[in-house]
C-alpha positions in Angstrom: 25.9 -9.6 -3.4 25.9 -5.8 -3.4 22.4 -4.1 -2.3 21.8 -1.6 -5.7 22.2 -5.4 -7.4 18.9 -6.3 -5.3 17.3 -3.1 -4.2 14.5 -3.6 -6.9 13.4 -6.9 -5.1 11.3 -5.8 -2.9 9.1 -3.3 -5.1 9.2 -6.6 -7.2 8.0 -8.5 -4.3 5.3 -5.9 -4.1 4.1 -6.0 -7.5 3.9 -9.6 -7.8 1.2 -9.2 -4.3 -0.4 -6.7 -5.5 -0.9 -8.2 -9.0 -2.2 -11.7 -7.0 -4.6 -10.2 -5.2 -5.9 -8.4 -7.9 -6.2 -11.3 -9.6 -8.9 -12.9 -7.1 -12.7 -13.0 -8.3 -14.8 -10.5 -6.7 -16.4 -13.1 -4.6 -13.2 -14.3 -3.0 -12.0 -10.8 -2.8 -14.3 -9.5 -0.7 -15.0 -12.6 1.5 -11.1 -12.0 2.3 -12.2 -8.1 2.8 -15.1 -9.5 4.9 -13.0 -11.7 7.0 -10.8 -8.8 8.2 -14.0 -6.5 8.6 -15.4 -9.1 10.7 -12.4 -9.5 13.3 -12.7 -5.3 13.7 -16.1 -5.9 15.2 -15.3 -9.0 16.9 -12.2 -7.0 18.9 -14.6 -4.0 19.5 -17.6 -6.2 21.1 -15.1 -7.4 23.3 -13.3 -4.6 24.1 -16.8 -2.6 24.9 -19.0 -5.5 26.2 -21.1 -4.7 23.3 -22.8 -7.6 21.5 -24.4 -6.9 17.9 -27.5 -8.3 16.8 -26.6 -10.4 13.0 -28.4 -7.7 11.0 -26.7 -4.6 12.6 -23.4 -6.4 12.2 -23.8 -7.1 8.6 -24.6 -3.7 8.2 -21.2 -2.4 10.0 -19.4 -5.3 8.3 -20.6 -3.7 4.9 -19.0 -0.3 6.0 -16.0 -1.3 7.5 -15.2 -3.7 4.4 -15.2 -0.7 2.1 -12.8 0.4 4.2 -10.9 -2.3 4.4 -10.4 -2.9 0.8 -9.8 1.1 0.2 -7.4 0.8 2.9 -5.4 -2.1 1.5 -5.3 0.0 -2.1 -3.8 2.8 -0.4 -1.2 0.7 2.0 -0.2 -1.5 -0.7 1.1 1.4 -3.2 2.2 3.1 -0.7 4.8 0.1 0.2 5.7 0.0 -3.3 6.5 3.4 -4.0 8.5 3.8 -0.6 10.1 0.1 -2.2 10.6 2.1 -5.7 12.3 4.9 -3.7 14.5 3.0 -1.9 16.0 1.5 -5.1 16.4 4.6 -6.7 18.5 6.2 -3.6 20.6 2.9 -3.5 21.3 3.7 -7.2 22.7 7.3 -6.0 19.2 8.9 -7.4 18.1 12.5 -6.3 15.7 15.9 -6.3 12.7 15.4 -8.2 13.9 12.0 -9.6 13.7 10.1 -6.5 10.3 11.9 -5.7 8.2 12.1 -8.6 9.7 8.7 -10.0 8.5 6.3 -7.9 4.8 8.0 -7.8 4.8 8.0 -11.9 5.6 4.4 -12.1 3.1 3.3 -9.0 0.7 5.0 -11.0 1.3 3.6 -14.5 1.4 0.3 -12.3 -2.0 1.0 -11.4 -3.4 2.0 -14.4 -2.5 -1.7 -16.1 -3.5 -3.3 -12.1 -6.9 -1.9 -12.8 -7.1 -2.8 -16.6 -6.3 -6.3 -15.7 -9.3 -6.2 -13.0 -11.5 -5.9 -16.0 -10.8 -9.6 -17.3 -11.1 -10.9 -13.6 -15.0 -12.4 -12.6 -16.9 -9.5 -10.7 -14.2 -7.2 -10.4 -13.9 -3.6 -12.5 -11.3 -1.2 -13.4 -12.3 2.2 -11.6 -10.2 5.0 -12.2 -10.6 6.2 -8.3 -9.0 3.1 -7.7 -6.1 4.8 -9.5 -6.3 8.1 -8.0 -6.5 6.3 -4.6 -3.3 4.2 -5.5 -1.5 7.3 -6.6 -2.2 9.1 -3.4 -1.1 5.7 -1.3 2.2 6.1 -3.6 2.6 9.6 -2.9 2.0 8.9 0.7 4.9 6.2 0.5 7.4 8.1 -1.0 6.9 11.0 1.2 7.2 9.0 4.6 10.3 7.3 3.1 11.9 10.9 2.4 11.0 11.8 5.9 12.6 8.6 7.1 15.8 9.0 4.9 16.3 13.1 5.9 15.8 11.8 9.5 18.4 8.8 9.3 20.6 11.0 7.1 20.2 14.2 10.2 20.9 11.8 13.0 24.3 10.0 11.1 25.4 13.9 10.9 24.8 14.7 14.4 26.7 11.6 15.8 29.5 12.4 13.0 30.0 15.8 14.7 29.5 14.6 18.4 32.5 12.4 17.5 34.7 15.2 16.0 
C-alpha cells in the first residue's frame, strides 16, 4: 500500500479522539481533567518535600485543571493540523495550500466539535474554545513546516557532501 493512499489516517485517527472525548459529560470530562491535575501536584510534593493541606490542594487542582483541559484543546489540534499537513505534502501539496489548509479545516473541525458539545450533559460550545483550537492548528502546521524545511535542508546537505 502506497503512503498518499493512507496519509489521511492519522488526521482521521485524530478526529475520531478528538470527537470521543468531546463526547464525554462534563462530569466525566473533568474528573479525567482532575485526575491529570492531581498527579502534577502529587510529582511536585514529592519532588519539593512539600505536603499540601486538602483545601489548598483543591484549590491548585482547580487551577491547574483549567490548564489541563486548555492544554489538551490546544495539543490535540495541533496534532491534527500537523496530521492534515502531512497528507497534503504526501499528495505533492504546496505555498499557501499546505499552510493555510490544514488550519481552515482544523478550524471548521472545531466549529462543528464545539456545536456537538452543546447536545452533550454539562458541556458548552464556546467560541474561545475555537479560537484556542485554531491557534493549537496553527501551532501544528507551523512546527511541521519547520520539521519538513529542516529534513528537506539536511537531505540537501548530505546530497552535496556525497557529490
Amino acid at each position: 500500500m502506497k503512503l498518499n493512499q493512507v496519509s489521511w489516517l492519522p488526521a482521521v485517527i485524530i478526529m475520531i479522539i478528538i470527537f470521543c472525548f468531546s463526547s464525554k459529560p462534563a462530569d466525566n470530562s473533568n474528573e479525567s481533567s482532575m485526575t491529570v491535575a492531581n498527579e502534577i501536584i502529587t510529582i511536585y510534593e514529592n519532588v519539593t518535600n512539600i505536603q499540601y493541606q486538602e483545601a489548598k490542594r483543591a484549590e491548585i487542582a482547580g487551577s491547574i485543571n483549567h490548564f489541563v483541559r486548555k492544554g489538551a484543546h490546544f495539543c490535540e489540534y495541533a496534532l491534527m493540523a500537523a496530521a492534515i499537513a502531512f497528507h497534503f505534502y504526501v499528495r505533492k501539496r504546496q505555498g499557501k495550500f499546505l499552510f493555510l489548509m490544514p488550519i481552515i479545516l482544523s478550524c471548521l473541525y472545531a466549529i462543528t466539535d464545539e456545536f456537538h458539545q452543546t447536545f452533550i450533559p454539562g458541556r458548552a460550545g464556546l467560541v474561545k474554545d475555537v479560537l484556542l483550537d485554531t491557534s493549537g492548528a496553527a501551532t501544528g502546521v507551523f512546527l511541521f513546516m519547520v520539521v519538513i524545511i529542516t529534513l528537506i535542508s539536511k537531505m540537501k546537505r548530505r546530497k552535496h557532501a556525497t557529490l
